[in-house]
TIMI-2910 file (N, C-alpha, C, CB; in pm, 1 decimal, decimal comma, always signed):
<rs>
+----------+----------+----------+----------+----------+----------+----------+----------+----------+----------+----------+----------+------+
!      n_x !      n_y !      n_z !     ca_x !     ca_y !     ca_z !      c_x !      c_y !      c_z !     cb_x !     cb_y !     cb_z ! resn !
+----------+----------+----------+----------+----------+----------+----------+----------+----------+----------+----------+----------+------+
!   -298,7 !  -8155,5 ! -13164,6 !   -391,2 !  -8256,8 ! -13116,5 !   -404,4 !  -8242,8 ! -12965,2 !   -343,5 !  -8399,8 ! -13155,5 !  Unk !
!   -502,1 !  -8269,7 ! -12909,3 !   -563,3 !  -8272,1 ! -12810,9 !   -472,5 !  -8403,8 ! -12713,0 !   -721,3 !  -8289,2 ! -12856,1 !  Unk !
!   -462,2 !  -8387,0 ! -12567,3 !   -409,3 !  -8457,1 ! -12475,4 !   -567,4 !  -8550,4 ! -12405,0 !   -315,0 !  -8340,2 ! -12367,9 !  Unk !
!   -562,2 !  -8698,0 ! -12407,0 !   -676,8 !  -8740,4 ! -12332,6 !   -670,8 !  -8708,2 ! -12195,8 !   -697,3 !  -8875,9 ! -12344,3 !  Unk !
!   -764,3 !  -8728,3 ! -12161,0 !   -783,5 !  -8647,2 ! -11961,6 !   -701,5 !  -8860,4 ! -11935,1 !  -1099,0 !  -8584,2 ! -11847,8 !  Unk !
!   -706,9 !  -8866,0 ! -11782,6 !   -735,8 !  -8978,3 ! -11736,5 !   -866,7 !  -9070,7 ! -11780,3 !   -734,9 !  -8949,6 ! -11616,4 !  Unk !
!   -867,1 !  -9205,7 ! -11731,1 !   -969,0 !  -9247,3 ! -11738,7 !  -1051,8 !  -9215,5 ! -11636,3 !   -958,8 !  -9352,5 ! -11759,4 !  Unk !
!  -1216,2 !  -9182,9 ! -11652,0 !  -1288,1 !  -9149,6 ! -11517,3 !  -1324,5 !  -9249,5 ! -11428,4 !  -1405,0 !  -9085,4 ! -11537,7 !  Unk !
!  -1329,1 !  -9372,6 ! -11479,7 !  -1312,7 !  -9503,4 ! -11374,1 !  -1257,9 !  -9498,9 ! -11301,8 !  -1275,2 !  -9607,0 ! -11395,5 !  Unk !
!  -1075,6 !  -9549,2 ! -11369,1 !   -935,1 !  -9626,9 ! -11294,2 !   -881,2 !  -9498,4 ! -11290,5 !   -826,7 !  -9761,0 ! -11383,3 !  Unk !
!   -854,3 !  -9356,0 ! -11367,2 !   -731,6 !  -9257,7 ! -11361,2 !   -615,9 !  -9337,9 ! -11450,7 !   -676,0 !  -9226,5 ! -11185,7 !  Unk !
!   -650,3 !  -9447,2 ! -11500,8 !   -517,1 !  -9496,2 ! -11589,3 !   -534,2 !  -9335,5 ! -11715,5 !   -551,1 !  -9717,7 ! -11691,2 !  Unk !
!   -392,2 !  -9347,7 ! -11805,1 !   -355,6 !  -9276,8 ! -11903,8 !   -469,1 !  -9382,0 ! -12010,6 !   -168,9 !  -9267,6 ! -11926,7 !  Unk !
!   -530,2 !  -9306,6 ! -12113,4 !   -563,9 !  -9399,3 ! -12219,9 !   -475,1 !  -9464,9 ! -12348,4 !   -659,7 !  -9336,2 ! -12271,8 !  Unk !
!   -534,7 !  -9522,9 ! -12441,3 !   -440,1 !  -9471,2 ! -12574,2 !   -564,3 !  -9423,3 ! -12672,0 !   -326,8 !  -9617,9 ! -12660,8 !  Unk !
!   -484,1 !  -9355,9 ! -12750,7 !   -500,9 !  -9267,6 ! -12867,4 !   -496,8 !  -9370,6 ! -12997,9 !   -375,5 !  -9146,1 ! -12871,0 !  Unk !
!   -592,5 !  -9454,4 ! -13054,0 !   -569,3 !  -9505,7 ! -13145,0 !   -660,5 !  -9445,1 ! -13295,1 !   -583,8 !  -9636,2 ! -13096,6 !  Unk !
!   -589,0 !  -9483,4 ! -13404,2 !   -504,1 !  -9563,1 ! -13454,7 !   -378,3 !  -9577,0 ! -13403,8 !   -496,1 !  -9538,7 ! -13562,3 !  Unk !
!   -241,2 !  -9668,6 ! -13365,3 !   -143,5 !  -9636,2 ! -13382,1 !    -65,9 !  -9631,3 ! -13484,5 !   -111,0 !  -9671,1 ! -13324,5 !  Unk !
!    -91,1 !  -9680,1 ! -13533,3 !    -36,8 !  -9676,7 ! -13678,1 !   -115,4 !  -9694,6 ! -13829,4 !    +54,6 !  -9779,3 ! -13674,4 !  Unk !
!   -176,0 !  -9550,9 ! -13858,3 !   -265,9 !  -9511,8 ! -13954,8 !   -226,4 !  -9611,7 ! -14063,4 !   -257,5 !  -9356,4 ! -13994,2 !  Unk !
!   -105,3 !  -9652,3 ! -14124,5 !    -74,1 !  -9725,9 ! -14221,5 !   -132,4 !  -9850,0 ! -14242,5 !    +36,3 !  -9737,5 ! -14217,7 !  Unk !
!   -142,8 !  -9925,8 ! -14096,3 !   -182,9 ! -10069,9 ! -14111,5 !   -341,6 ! -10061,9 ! -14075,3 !    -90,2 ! -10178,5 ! -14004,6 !  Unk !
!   -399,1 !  -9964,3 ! -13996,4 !   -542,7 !  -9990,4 ! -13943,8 !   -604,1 !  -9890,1 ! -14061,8 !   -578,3 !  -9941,9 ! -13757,0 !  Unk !
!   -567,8 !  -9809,7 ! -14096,6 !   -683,2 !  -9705,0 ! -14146,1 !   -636,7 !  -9556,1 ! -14078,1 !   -858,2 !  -9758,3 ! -14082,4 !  Unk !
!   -692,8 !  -9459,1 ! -14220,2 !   -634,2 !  -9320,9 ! -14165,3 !   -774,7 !  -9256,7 ! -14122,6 !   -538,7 !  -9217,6 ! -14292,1 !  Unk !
!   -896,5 !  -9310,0 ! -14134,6 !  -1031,0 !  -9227,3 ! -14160,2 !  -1093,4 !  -9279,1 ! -14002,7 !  -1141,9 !  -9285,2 ! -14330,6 !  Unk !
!   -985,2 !  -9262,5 ! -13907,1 !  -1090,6 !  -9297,0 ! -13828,8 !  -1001,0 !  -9282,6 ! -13658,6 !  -1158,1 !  -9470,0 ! -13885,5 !  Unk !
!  -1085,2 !  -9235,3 ! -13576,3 !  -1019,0 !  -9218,8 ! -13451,6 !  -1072,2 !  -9332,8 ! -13308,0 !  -1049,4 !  -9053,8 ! -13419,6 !  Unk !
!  -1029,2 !  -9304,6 ! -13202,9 !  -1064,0 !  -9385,7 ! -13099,6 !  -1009,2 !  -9353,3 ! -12938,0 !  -1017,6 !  -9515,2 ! -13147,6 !  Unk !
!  -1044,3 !  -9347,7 ! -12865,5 !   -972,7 !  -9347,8 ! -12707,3 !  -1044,7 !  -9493,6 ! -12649,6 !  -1027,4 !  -9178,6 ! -12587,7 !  Unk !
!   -909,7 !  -9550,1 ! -12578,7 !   -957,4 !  -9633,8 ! -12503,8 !   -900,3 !  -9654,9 ! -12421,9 !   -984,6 !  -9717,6 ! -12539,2 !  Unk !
!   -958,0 !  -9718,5 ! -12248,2 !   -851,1 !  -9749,8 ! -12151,5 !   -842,9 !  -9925,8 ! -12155,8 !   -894,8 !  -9679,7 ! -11986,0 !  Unk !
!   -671,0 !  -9914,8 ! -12197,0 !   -628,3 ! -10029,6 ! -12155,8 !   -587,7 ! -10099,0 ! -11999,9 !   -538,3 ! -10028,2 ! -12226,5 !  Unk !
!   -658,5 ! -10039,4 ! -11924,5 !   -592,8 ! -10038,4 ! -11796,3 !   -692,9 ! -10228,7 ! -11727,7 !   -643,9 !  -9833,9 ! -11688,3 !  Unk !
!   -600,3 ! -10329,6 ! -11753,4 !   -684,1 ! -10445,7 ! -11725,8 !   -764,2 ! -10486,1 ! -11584,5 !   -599,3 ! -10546,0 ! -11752,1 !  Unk !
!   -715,3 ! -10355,4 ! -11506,1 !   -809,8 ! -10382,0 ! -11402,9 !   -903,2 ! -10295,8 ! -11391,9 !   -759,4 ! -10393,6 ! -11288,2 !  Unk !
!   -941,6 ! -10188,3 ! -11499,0 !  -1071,1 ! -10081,6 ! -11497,0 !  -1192,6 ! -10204,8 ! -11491,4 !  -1083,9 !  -9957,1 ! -11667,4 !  Unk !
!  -1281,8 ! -10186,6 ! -11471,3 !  -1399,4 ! -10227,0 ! -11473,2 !  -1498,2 ! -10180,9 ! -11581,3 !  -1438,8 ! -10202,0 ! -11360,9 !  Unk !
!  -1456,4 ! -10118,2 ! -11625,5 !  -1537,0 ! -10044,3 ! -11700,7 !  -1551,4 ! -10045,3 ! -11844,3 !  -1512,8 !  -9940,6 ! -11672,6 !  Unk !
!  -1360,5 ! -10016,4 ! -11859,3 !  -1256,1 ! -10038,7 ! -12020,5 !  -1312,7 !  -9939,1 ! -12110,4 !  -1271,3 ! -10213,2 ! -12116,7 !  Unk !
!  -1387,4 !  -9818,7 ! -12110,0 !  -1414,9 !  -9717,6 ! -12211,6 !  -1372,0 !  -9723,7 ! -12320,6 !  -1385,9 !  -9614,1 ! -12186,1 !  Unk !
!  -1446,8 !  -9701,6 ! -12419,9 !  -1434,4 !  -9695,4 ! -12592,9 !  -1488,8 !  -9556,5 ! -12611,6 !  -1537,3 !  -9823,1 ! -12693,0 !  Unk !
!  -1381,8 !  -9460,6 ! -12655,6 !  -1463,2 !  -9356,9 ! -12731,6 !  -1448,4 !  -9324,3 ! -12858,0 !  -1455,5 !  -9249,2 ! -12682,0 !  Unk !
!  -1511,5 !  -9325,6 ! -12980,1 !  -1509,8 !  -9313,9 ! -13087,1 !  -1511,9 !  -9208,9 ! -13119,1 !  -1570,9 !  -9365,6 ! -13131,8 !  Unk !
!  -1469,0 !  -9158,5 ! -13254,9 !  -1462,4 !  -9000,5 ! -13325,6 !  -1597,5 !  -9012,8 ! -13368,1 !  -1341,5 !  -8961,3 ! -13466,8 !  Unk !
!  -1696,2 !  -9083,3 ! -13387,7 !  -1844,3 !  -9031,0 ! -13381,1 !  -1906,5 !  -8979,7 ! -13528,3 !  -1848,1 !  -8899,6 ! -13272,3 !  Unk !
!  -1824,3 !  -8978,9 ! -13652,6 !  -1807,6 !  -8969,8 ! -13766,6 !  -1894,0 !  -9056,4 ! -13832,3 !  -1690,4 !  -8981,6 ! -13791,9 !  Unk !
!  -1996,0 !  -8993,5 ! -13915,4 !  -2035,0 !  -9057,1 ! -14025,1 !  -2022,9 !  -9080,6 ! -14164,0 !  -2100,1 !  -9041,2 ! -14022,1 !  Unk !
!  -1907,6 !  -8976,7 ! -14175,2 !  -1861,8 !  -8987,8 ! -14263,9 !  -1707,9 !  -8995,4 ! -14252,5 !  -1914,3 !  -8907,4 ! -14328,4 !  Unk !
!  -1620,3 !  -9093,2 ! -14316,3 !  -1530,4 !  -9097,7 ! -14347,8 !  -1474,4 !  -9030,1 ! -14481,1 !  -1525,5 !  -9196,3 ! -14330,4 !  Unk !
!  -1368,6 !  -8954,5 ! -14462,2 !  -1307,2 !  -8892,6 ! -14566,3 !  -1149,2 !  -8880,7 ! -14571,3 !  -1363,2 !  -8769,8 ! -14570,2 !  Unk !
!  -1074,6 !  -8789,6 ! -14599,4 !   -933,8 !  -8826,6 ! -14635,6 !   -882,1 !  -8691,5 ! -14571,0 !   -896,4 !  -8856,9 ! -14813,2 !  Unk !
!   -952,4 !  -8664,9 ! -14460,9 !   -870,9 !  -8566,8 ! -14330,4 !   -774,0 !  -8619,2 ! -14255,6 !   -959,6 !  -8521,0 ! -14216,4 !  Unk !
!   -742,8 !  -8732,8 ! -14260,5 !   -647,5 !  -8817,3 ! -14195,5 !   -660,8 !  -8830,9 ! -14054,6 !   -521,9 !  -8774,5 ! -14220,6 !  Unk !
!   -569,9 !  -8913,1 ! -13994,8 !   -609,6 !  -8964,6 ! -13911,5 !   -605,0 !  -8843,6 ! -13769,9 !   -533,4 !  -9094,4 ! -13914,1 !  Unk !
!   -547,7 !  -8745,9 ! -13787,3 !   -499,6 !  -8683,0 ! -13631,6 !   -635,2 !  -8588,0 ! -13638,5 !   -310,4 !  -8577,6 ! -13615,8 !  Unk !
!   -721,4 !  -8572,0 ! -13732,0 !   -826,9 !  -8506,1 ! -13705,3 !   -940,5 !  -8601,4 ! -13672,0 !   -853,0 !  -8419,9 ! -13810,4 !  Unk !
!   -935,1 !  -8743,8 ! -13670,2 !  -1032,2 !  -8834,7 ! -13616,6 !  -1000,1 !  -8825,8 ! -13484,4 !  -1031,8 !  -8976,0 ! -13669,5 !  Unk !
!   -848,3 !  -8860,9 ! -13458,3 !   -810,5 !  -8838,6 ! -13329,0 !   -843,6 !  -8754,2 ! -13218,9 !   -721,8 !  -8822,3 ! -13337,9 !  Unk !
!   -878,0 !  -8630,9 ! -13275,8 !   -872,1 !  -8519,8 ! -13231,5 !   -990,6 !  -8457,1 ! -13199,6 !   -809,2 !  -8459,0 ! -13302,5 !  Unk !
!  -1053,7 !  -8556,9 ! -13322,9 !  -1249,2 !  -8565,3 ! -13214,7 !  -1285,4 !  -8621,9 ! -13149,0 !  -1373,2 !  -8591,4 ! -13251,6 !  Unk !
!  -1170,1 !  -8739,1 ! -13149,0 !  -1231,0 !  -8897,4 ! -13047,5 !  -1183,3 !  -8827,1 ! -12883,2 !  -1098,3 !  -9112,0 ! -13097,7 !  Unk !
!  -1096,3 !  -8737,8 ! -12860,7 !  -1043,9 !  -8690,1 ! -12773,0 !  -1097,3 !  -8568,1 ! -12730,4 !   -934,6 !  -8688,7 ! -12798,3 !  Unk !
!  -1158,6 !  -8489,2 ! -12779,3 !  -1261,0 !  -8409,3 ! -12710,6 !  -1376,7 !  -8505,3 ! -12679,8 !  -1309,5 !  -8284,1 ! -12799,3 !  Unk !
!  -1428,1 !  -8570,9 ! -12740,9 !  -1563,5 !  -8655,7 ! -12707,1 !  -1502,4 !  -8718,3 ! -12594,1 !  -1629,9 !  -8771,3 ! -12828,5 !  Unk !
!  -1382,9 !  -8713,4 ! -12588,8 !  -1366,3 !  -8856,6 ! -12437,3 !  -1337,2 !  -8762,0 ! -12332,6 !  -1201,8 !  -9004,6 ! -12441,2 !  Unk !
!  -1265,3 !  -8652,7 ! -12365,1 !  -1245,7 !  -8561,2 ! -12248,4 !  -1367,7 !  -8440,8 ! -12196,3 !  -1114,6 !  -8485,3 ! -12289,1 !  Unk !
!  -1472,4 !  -8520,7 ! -12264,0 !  -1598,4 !  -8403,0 ! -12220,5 !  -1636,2 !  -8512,7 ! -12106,2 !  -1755,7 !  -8351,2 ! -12364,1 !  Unk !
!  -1629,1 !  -8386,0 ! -11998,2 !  -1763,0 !  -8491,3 ! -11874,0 !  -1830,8 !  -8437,4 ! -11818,0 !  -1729,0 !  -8574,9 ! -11750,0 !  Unk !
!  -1956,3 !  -8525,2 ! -11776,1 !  -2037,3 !  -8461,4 ! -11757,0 !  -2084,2 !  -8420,3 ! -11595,5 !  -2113,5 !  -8518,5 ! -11831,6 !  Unk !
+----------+----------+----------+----------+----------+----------+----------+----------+----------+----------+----------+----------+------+
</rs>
């Protein structure tokens, strides 16, 4: 799996969610900065229209190139 960059706002670390595929769902990825003083707070989604049973570190793993592409 892929490492998220910083946030391009704040430079905070993001998180990588799901954290725990068991209780949220395995079909689905996310980056977001929790950093409460960004201004900004970025959501990046795995961008998926289809959900299927690749589990979760390959949602992850798109939500994290999509967040670490810039432009």
């Amino acid at each position: 799996m892929n490492v998220p960059l910083p946030c391009p706002f704040c430079g905070s670390t993001p998180v990588v969610e799901p954290a725990d595929p068991k209780i949220s769902g395995n079909a689905w990825g996310a980056v977001r900065c929790v950093n409460e003083e960004c201004t900004a707070k970025p959501v990046v989604r795995d961008g998926e229209n289809i959900s299927d049973d690749r589990g979760s570190d390959v949602y992850k793993s798109i939500a994290i190139a999509r967040w670490n592409k810039r432009f």
